[in-house]
N, C-alpha and C positions, 0 to 999 in steps of 0.2 A: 803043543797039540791043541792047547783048546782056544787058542790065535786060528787055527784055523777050522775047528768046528765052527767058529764063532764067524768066521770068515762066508762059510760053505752055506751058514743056515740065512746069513742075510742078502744072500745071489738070488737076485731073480728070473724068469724068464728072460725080460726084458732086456737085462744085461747079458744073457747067454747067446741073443740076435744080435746086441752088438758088437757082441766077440767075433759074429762069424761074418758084422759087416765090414768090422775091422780087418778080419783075414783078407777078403776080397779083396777089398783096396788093396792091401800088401801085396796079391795074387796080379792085381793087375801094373801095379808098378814094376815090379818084379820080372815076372814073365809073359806080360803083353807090352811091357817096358810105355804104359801108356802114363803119361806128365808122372812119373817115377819120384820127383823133387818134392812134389804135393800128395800125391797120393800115400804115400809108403809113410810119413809122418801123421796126415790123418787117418790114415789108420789103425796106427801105434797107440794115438794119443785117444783114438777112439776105444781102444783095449783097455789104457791107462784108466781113462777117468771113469770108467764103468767096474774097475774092482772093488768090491766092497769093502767099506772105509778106506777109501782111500786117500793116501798122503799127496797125492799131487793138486786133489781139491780142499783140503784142510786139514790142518793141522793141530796138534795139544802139545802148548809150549810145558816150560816147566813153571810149576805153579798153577796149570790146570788154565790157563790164555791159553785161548782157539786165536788163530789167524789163518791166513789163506792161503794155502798151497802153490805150488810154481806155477801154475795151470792157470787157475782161477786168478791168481797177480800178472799172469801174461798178458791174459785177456781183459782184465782191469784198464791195467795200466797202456798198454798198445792196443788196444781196440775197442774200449768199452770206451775209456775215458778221452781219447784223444783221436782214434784211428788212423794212429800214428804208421804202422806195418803198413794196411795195404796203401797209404799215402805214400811213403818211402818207397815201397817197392815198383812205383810209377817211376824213379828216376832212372833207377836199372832199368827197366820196361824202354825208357826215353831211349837210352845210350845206347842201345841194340835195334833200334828200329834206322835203317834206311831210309828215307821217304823221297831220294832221288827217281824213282821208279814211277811215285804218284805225280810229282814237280814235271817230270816231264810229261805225265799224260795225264793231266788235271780232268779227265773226263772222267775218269777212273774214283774223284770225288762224289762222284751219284751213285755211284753202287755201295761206300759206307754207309748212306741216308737211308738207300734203298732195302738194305740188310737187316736195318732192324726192325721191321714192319710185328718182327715175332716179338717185342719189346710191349708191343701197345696191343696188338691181339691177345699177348698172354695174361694181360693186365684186365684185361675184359673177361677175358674166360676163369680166374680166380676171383673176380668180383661175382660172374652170374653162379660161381659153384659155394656161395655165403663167406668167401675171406673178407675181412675188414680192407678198407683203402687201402691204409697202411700196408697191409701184410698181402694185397694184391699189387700192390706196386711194387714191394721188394719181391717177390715170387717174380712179377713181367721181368726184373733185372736179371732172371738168369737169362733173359735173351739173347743179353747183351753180350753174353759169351766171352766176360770177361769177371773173373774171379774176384781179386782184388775190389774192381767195381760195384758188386753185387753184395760183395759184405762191406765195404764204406756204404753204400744206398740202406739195408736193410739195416746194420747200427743204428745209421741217421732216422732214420723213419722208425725207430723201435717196436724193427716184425720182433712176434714169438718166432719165430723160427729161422734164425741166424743158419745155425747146424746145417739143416735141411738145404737150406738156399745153398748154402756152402760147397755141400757135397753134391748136389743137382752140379749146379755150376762147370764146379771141378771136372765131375764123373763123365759130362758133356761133350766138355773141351776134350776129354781125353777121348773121347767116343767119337770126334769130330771122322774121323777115317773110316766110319761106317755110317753113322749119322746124314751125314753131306750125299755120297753118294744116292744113297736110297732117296733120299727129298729130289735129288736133282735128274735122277731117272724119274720121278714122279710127275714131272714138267715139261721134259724135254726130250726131242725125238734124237733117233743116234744120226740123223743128219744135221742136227743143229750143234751135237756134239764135236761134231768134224770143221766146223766152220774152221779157218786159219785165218790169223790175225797176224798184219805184217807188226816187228815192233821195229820203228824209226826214232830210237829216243834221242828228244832233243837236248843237247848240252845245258846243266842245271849247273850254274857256277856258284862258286863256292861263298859266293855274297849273295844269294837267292837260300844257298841252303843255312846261313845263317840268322836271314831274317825273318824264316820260313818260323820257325818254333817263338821266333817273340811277337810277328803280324798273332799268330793263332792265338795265341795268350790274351793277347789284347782284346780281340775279337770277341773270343768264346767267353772273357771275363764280361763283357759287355752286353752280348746276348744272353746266356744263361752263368750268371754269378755262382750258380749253389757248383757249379761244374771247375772252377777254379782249381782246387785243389789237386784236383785229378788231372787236369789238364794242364794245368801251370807246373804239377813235379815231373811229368811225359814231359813237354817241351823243354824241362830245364835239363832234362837227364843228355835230350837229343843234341840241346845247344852244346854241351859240354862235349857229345861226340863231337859238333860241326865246326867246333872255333878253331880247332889244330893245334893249341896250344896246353891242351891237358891231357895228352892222352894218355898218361896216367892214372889217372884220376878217370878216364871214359873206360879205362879197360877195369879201375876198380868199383865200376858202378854197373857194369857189366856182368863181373864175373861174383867179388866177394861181396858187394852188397846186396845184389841181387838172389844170391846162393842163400847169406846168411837171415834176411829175410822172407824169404821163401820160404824156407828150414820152421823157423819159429811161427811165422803167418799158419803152417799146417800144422804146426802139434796145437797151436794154441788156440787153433778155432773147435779143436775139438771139446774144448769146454761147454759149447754147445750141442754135444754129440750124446748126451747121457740120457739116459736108458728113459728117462720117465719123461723126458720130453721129446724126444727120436721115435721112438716107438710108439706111433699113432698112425690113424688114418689121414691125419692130416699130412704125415712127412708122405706117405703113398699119392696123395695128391698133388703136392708137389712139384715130386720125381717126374709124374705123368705130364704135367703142367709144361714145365722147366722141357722135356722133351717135345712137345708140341710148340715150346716158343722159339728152339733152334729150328725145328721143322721151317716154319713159317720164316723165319730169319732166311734161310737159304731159299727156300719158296717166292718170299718179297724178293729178293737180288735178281734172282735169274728172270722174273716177272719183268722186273725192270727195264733188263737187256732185252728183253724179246718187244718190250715195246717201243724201246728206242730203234731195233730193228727194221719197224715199220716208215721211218723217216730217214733212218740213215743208211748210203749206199755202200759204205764199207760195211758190212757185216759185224757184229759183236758177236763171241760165241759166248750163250746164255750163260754156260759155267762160269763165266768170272765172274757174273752178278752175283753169285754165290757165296762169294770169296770176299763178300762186304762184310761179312760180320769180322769179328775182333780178334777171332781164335789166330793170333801171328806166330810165326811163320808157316805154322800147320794145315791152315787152310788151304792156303795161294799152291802149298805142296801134291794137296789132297786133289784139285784141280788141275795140276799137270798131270796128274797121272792118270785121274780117268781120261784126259784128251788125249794121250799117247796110247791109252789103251784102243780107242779111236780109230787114231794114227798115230803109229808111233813116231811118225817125223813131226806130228803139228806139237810146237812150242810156244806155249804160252802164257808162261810162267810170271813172265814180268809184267804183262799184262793185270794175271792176276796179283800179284806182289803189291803194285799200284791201288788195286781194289782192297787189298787184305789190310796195310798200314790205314786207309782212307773209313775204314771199320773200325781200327784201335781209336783213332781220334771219334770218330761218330759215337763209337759205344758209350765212351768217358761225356759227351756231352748229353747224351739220350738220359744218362742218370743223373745228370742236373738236371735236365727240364724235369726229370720226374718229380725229384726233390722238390724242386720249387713250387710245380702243380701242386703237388698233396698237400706239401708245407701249409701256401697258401687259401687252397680248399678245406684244408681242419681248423684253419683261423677263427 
């Protein structure tokens, strides 16, 4: 009994908010069934590490040694000290990604550039609102609409506010199916909606799709280096789909390792989720931030296609500039369906498909050049 007087008197507000931002999460995995995999562990873990004295962030051995609870050693050892998770979880990422869709219709690479326009406006608008570089550059990475990326960038760059980023990020992605829409009525008329787009994909052979993930390695290691990691464990995940000769090992980079990194990536980012650093105006900033940089993400794409419009006499229909950013496969989905709402005969899925892999790779290199910029600019 007095374990939990003792329990009761040292609860604070602050941890009682993120009890109920923990529920949400669970609420939206659960029964809005939105990214379920991430969501429902960080919000568990967001429960976990906000109980008072809690054993998941430290511990009293016997003999009266403190050490560091499972949490706080997660987060040590896979993401503080090496950001080892979201690096891994780039090969699973790799091994589920198609990119026959883009090989065939390599125009479909200008709308990943074009997507992350909300990357570098969001990085302006947490600079003019008093964030330091640092923490204005990992804040622009939730543009990048790709999770993983946003906590390896905001590690690297040592934001205060992992957590924050984390959960933006996440909560984003999974808001992509309201999010998108509304930006993309905000740009475009329901005639440009209708546009139809024939697809004549041309045949991508299986030696194109092979050397397709080691040209890019080479490339993007050359252009932006700080970008390697992310993009050398994507293409290594993709080769392993593309060679034919492991498909074992692509269905187990696919399924369990992707699963089981996921799983741990979301309790364990919640380490950054505790109450005395969560519960600010600064996390409220954020959230706003990180929502204005998908805006503009979808805003830049469709922007894109509308001006390519003006020169090209097949028509683009603007939505799949949209479908640049990183959020895969969810995006390219969220795109057929407003066009069907349209017309429901106009298909244009692969189109977008093309544009949505051509964001997974963009986004992974947009936080290397950030990297590198800042790195270099705090020198």
């Amino acid at each position: 009994m007095s374990f939990l007087i003792e329990g009761l008197q040292a609860l604070t507000w602050q941890q009682l908010v993120m009890y109920v931002v923990g529920i949400v999460l669970i609420w939206l995995a659960i029964k809005k069934e939105y990214e379920p995999s991430l969501l429902l562990p960080m919000g568990f873990g967001a429960i976990l590490v906000n109980l008072p004295l809690s054993g998941v962030l430290n511990q009293t051995l016997q003999g009266g040694i403190s050490a560091n609870g499972i949490i706080e050693w997660l987060f040590e050892v896979g993401i503080e000290a090496s950001e080892a998770m979201p690096i891994l979880l780039f090969i699973g990422i790799g091994a589920m990604i198609d990119f026959g869709p883009l090989l065939s219709n390599p125009l479909m690479f200008l709308f990943g550039a074009g997507a992350q326009f909300g990357i570098f406006a969001a990085i302006l608008l947490a600079s003019l609102l008093g964030f330091s570089l640092n923490d204005s550059a990992s804040i622009g990475i939730i543009g990048a609409a790709d999770g993983p990326t946003s906590i390896l960038v905001s590690q690297i760059l040592n934001s205060r506010y992992i957590g924050a980023i984390a959960v933006a990020a996440y909560s984003y992605m999974a808001l992509v199916p309201i999010v998108q829409p509304f930006a993309i009525r905000l740009v475009t008329t329901k005639k440009e909606r209708k546009i139809r787009m024939e697809y004549n994909p041309s045949s991508v052979s299986k030696q194109m799709r092979i050397a397709f993930p080691i040209v890019v390695t080479i490339i993007v290691g050359l252009v932006a280096p700080q970008s390697v990691a992310l993009v050398g464990f994507l293409m290594f995940g993709n080769l392993i789909r593309e060679c034919g000769v492991l498909g074992t090992m692509s269905d187990t980079a696919q399924n369990n390792l992707a699963n089981l990194i996921t799983l741990l990536l979301g309790i364990t980012i919640s380490f950054s989720m505790r109450a005395e650093q969560f519960v600010t105006v600064e996390t409220l900033m954020i959230m706003a931030i990180g929502l204005f940089a998908f805006v503009m993400d979808t805003i830049g794409g469709v922007l894109l296609a509308k001006f390519m419009n003006l020169f090209l006499k097949k028509k683009i229909n603007p939505m799949v500039g949209g479908a640049g950013i990183s959020a895969f496969p969810m995006s390219s989905r969220v795109i057929q369906k407003m066009a069907m709402e349209e017309d429901p005969s106009n298909i244009i899925l692969m189109h977008a498909a093309g544009a949505n892999v051509s964001g997974q790779i963009a986004s992974v290199i947009a936080g290397g050049m950030v990297i590198n910029l800042v790195t270099q600019f705090l020198r």
